[in-house]
C-alpha positions as CSV (number, residue, x, y, z in Angstrom):
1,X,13.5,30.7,-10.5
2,X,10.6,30.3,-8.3
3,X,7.8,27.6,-8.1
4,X,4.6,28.7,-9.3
5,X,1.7,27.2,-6.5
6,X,-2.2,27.2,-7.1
7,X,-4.0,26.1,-4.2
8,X,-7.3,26.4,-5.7
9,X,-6.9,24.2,-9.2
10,X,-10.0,22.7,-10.0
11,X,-8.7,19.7,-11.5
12,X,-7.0,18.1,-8.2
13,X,-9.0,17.2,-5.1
14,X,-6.6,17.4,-2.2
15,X,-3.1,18.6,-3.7
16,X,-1.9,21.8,-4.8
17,X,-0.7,22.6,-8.2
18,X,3.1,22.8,-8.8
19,X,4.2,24.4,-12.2
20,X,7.4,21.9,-12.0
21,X,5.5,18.4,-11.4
22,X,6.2,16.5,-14.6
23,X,2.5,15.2,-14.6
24,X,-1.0,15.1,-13.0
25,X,-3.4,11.9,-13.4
26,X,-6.5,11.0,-12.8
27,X,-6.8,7.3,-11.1
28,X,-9.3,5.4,-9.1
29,X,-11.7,8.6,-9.0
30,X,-9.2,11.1,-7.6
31,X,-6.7,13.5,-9.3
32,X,-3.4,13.0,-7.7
33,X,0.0,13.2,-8.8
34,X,1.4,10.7,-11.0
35,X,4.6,11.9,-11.3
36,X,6.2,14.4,-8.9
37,X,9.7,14.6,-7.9
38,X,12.2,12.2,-10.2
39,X,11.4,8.7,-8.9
40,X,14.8,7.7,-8.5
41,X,14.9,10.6,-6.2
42,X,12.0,10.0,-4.8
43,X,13.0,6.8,-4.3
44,X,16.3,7.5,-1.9
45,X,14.4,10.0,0.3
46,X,13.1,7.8,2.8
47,X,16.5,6.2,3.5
48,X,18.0,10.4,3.8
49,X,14.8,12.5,4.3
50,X,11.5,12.0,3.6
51,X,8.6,11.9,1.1
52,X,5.3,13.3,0.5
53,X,2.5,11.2,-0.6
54,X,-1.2,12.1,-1.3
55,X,-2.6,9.0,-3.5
56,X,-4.6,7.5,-0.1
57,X,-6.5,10.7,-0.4
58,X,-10.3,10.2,-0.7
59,X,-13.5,8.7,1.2
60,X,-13.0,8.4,5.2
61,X,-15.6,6.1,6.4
62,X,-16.8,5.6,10.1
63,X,-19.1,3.4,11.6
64,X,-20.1,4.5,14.8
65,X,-23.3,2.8,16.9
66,X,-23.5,0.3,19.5
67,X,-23.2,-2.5,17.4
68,X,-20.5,-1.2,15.0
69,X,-17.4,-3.2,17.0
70,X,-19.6,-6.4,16.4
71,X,-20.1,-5.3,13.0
72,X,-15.7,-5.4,12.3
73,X,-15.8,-8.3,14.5
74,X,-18.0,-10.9,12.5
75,X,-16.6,-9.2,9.1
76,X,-13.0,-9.4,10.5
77,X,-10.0,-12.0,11.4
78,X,-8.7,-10.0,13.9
79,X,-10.2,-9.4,17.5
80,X,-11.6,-5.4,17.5
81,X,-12.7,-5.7,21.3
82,X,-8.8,-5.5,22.9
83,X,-8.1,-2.6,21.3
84,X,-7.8,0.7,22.6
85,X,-9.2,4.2,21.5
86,X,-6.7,6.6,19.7
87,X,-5.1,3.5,18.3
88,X,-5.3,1.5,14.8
89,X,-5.7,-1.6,13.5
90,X,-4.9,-3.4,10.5
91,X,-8.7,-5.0,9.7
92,X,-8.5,-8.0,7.3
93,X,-12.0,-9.1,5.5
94,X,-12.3,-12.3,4.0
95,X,-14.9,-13.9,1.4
96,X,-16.5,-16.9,2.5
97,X,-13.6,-19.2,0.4
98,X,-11.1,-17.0,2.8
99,X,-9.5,-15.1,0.1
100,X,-9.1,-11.3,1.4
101,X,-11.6,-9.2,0.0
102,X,-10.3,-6.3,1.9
103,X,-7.5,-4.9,4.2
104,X,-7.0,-1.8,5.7
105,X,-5.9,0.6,8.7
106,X,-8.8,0.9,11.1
107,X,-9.1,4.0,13.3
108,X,-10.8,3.9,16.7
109,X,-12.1,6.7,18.3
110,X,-14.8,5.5,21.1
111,X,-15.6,1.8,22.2
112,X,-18.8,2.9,19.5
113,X,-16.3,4.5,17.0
114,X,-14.5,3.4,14.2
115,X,-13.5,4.6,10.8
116,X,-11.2,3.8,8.1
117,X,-9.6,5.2,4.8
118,X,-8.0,4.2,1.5
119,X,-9.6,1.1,1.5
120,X,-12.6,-1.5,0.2
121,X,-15.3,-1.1,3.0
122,X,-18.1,-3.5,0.7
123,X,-17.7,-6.4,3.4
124,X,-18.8,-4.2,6.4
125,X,-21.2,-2.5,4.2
126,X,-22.6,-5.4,2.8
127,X,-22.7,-6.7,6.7
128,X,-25.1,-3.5,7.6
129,X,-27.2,-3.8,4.9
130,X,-28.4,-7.2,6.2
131,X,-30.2,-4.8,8.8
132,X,-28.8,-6.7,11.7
133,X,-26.7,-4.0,13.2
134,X,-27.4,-1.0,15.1
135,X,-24.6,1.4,13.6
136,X,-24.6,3.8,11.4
137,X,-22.1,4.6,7.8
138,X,-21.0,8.3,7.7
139,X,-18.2,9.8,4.8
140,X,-16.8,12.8,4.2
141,X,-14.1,13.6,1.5
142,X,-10.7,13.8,3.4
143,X,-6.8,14.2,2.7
144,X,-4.0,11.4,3.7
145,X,-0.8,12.8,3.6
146,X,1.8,10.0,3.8
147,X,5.3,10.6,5.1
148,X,8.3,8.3,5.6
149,X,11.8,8.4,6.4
150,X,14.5,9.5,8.9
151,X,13.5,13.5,9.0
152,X,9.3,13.1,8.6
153,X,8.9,13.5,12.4
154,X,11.7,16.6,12.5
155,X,9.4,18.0,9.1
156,X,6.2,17.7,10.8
157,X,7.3,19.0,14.4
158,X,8.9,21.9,11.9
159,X,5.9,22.4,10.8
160,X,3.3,22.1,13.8
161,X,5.8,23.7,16.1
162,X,5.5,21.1,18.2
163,X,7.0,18.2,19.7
164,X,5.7,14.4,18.7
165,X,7.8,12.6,20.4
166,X,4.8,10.6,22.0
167,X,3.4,9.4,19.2
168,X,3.9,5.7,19.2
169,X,3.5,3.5,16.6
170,X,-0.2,3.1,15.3
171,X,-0.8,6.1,18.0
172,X,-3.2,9.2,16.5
173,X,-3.6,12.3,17.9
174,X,-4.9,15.7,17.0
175,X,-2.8,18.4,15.7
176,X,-2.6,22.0,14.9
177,X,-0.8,23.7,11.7
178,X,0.1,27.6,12.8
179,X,-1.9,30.1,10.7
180,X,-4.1,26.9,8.5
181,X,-7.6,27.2,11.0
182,X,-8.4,23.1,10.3
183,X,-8.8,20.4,12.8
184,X,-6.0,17.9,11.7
185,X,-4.6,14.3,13.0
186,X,-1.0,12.7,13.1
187,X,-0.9,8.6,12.5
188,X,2.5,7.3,13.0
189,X,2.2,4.5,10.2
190,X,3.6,3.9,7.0
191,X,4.2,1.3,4.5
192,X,8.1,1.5,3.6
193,X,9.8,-0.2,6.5
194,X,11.2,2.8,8.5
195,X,9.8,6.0,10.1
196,X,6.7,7.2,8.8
197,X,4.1,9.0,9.7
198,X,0.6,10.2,8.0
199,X,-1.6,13.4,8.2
200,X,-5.2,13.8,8.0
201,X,-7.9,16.5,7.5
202,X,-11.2,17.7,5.8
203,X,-10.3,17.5,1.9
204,X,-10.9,21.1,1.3
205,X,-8.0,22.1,3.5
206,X,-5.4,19.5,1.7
207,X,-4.1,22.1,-0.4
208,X,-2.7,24.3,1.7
209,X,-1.7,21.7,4.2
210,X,0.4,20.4,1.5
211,X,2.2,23.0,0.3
212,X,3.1,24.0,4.0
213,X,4.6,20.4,5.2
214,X,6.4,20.7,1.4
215,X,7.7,23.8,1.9
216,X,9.1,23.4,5.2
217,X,10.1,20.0,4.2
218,X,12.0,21.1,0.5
219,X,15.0,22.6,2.3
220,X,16.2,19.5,3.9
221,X,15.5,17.5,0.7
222,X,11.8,16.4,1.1
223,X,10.8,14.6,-2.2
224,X,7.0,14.7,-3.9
225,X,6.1,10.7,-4.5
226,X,3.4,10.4,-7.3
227,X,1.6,7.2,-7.7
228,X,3.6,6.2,-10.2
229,X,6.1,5.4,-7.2
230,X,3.8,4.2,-5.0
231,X,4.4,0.4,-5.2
232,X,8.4,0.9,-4.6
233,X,7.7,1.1,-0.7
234,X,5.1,-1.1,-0.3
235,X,7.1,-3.8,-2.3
236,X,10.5,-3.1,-0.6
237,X,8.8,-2.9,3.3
238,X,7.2,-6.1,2.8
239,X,3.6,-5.2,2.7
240,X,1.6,-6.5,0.4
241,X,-1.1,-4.6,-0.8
242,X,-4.5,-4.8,-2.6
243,X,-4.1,-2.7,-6.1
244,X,-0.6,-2.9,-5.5
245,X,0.4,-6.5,-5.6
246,X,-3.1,-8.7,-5.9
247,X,-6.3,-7.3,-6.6
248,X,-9.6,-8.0,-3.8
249,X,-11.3,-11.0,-4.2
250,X,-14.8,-9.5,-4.4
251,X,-13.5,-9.1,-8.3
252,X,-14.8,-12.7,-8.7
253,X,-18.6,-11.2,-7.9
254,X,-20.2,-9.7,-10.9
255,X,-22.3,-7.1,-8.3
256,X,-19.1,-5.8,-7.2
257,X,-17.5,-5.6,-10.1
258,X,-20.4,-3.5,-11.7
259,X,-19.5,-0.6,-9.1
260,X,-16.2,-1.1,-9.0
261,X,-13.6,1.9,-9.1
262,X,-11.9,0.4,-12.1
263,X,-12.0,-3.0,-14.0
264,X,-9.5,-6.3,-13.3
265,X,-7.5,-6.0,-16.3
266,X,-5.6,-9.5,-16.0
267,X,-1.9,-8.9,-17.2
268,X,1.1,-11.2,-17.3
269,X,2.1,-14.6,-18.1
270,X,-0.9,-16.1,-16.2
271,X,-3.4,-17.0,-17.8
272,X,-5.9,-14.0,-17.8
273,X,-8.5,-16.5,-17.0
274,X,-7.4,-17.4,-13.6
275,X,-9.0,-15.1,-11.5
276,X,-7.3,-16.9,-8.4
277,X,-3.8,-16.1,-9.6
278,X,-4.8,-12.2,-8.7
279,X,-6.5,-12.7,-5.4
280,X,-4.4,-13.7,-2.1
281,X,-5.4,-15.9,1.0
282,X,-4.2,-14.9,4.3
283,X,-1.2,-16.9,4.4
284,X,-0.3,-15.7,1.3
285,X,0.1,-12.2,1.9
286,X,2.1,-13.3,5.6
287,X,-1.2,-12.4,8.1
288,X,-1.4,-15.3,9.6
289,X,-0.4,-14.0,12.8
290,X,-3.2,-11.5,12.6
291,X,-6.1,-13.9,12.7
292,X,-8.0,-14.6,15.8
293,X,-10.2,-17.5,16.6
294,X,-11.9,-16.3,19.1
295,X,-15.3,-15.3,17.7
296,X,-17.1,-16.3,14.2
297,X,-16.1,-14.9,11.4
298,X,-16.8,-14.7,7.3
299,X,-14.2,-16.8,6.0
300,X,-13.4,-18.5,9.3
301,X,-13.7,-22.3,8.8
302,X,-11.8,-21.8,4.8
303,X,-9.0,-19.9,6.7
304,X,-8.4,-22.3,9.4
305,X,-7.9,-25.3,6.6
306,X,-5.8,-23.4,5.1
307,X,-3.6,-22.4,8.4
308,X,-3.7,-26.3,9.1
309,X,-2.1,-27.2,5.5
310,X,-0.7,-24.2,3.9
311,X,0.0,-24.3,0.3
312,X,1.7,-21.3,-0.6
313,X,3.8,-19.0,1.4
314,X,5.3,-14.9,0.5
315,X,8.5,-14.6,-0.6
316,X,10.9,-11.3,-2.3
317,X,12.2,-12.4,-5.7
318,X,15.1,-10.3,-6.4
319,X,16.1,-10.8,-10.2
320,X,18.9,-11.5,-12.4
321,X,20.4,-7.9,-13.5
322,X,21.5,-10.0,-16.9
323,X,18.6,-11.3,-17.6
324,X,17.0,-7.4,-17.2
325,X,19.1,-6.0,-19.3
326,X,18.4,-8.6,-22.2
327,X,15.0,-7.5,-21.6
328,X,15.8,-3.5,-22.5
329,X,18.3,-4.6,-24.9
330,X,15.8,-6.1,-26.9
331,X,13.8,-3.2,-27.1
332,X,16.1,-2.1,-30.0
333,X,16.0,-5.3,-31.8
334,X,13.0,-6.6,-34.1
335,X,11.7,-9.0,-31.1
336,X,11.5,-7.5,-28.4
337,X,10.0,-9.0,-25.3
338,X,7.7,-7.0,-23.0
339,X,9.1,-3.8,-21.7
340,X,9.7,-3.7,-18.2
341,X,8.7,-0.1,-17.1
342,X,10.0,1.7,-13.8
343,X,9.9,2.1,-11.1
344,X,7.4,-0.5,-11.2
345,X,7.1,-2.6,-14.4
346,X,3.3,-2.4,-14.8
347,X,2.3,1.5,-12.7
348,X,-0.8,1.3,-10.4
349,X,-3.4,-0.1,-10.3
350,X,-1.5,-3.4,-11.1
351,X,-3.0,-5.7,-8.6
352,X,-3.5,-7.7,-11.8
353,X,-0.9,-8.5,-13.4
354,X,0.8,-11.9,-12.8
355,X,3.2,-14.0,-13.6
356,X,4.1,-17.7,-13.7
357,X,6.9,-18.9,-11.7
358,X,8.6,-21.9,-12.9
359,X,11.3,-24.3,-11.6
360,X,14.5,-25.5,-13.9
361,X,12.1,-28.6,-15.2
362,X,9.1,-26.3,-16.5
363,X,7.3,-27.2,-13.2
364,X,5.0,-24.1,-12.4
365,X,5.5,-23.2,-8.4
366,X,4.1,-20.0,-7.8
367,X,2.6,-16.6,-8.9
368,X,4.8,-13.3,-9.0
369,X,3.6,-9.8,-8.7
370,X,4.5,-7.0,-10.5
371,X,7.9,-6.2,-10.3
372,X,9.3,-3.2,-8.8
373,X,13.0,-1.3,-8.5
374,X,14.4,0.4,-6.0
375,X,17.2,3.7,-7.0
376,X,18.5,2.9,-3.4
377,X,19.4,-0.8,-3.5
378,X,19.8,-0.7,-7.4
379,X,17.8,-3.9,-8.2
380,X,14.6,-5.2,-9.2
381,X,12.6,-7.4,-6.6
382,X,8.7,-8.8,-6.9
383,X,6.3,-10.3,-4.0
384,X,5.9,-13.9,-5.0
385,X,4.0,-16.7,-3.6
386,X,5.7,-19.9,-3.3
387,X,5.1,-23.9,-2.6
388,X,6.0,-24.0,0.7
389,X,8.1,-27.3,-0.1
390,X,10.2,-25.3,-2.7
391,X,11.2,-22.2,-0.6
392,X,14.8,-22.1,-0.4
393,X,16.8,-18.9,0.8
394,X,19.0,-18.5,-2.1
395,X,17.2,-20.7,-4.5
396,X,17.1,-19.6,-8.1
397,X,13.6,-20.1,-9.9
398,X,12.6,-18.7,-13.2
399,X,9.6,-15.6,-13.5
400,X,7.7,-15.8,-16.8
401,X,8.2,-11.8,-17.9
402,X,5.8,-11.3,-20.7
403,X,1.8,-11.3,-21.3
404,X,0.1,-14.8,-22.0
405,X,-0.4,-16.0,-25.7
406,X,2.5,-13.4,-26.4
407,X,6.5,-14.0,-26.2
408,X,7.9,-14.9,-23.1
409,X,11.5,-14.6,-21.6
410,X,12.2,-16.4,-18.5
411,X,13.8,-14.4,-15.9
412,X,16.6,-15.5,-13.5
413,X,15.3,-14.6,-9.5
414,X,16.5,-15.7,-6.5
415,X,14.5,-16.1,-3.2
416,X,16.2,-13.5,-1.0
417,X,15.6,-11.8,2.4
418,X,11.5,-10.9,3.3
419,X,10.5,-7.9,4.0
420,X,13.9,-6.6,1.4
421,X,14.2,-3.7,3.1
422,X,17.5,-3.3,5.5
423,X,19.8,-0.5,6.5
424,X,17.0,0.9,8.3
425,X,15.1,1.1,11.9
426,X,11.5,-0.1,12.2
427,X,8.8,1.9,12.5
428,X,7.3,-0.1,15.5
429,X,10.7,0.6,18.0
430,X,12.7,3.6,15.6
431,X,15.0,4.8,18.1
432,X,13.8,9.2,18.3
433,X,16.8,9.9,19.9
434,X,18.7,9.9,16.5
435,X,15.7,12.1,15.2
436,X,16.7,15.5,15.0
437,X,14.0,18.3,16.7
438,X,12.1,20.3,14.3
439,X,11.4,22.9,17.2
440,X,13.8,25.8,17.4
């Protein structure tokens, strides 16, 4: 039986509609799919195929003028001035108490040129509105499609007809889709560990885009991720995530949270008063590295205390698979405790939800984020900040699963390997030569 396609449904921005996608959503202003493909499908195609994502979809936002690099550079940890054109950069923002109020992949296209997508551009907003900078703020409504595993490149060159061999990690470059007249761009970056690559184009043309890069992609077992999977790779690669595993700290400021895209709902065992427990430092998402000191900075002088005596540190919690299944077994008791959903036990956004890590004497020692599975390793595994002084390798601590006020079970986890993921190549040196071509 054939798929029925519209390409023209009102009621999504950048996807087409597929008569056999269990379900369409609506979340953070844009009508994506929430679920596609099975997840535990889904889940095993970037370790035998690939995926297709569209839930970055939405607002691309440059800032182009003379004084737009200063602009990222007084707003940003990182240095913006060695950095070349047609490459990216992850951009991290701070408040002035150097929690992150924002993070995300940084496109430049001239030394006056930047622009950026799926992220929260307030700081740098906020920064131009002060009226020091000569730069100007442009959108437009575009598509991100987001692909990852061993056959996205040989799908894409499929696709394009053309070899993409020389696309390097955090490399972008134009591209051309045979018989779809659109201006389009290839970004070799993605958030799962392994390959991964991400396509981009004027939202009106995401439709048909799509549907091509699926179609050519179905036959050799290409999977549609909705965003109800979306935290399983970010989780599993190691890369924490605003929405996904702590929430921006600009959720502390009542002006922000006015225009928000969707309220802090505070979830977990922590105590939905402590709005710290959902925002993250630098340290504590493992960025560290990223920060330069060489220029000024919002954030600058809380972030270099903190580097000088760090508190808390990212660790995987991988969790007891006894201790799980007590949880769903109690479902069909008369006291249950809180159901654990999957693929991820509380779906997007969840940047809110928390829970209390304790030690064998009661002793709180951390925060962990929402917990997420994985169909390929078969377990359960969270992001977790840790005292530094009580990360162990191996060391079993106890998560607090359940809401606060409500009944809590206390799960076995173990501090295991950071980032989880294994079995696979890196995106930053994949070895091509085991890539098969896509050109015939």
């Amino acid at each position: 039986m054939s798929v029925k396609v519209n390409l023209n449904n009102p009621h999504l921005d950048v996807e087409p509609a597929y008569s056999d996608v269990y379900q369409y959503g609506s979340i953070m202003l844009k009508h994506i799919t929430w679920e596609g493909d099975p997840w535990y499908e889904v889940g095993e195609s970037y370790f035998t195929s690939s995926y297709i994502h569209a839930g970055l979809s939405g607002l691309q936002e440059t800032f182009k003028g003379p004084d737009a690099a200063k602009l990222l550079s007084d707003y940003s940890i990182n240095n913006v001035y060695k950095w070349g054109a047609g490459r990216c950069k992850h951009l991290v923002a701070l408040t002035p108490d150097g929690l992150v109020a924002n993070h995300a992949l940084f496109f430049k296209d001239a030394e006056d040129t930047f622009r950026t997508t799926a992220g929260c551009s307030v700081p740098y907003i906020q920064g131009l509105q002060t009226g020091k900078y000569n730069c100007e703020y442009i959108t437009k409504p575009i598509f991100i499609f987001q692909m990852s595993g061993p056959l996205s490149l040989t799908i894409l060159e499929k696709v394009t007809g053309t070899s993409l061999r020389d696309v390097r990690f955090l490399d972008f470059k134009p591209i051309r889709i045979p018989e779809i007249d659109a201006e389009l761009e290839i970004c070799r970056i993605g958030m799962s560990g392994t390959l991964a690559y991400e396509v981009h184009g004027d939202a009106q043309f995401g439709p048909a885009v799509y549907d091509a890069i699926y179609q050519t992609g179905k036959p050799m077992g290409m999977k549609r991720m909705g965003w109800k999977d979306y935290t399983v790779n970010h989780t599993f690669g190691g890369f924490a995530q605003i929405t996904v595993n702590f929430e921006s700290s600009l959720y502390q400021y009542p002006d922000f949270c006015a225009s928000a895209p969707f309220d802090l709902i505070c979830k977990g065992s922590v105590d939905p008063s402590d709005l710290r427990a959902r925002f993250r430092s630098v340290a504590e998402c493992d960025w560290a590295w990223m920060a330069k000191f060489d220029h000024d900075f919002v954030g600058r002088e809380a972030l270099e205390a903190e580097m000088t005596n760090p508190k808390r540190k990212l660790v995987t919690l991988e969790f007891n698979v006894e201790d799980l299944a007590d949880v769903y077994h109690s479902q069909f008791t008369d006291a249950p405790y809180k159901y654990m959903d999957m693929p991820c036990a509380d779906p997007q956004p969840a940047g809110g939800h928390q829970d209390y890590v304790i030690d064998g004497e009661g002793n709180v020692i951390g925060i962990s984020a929402d917990p997420t599975y994985s169909s390929h390793f078969h377990t359960m595994i969270s992001h977790a900040i840790i005292d530094v002084d009580k990360i162990e390798k191996g060391k079993e601590v106890l998560v607090q699963w359940g809401d606060y006020g409500k009944r809590i079970k206390n799960l076995r986890a173990k501090i295991a390997k950071f980032p989880y993921i294994h079995g696979v190549m890196d995106n930053r040196d994949y070895d091509l030569s085991t890539v098969p071509s896509g050109i015939e």
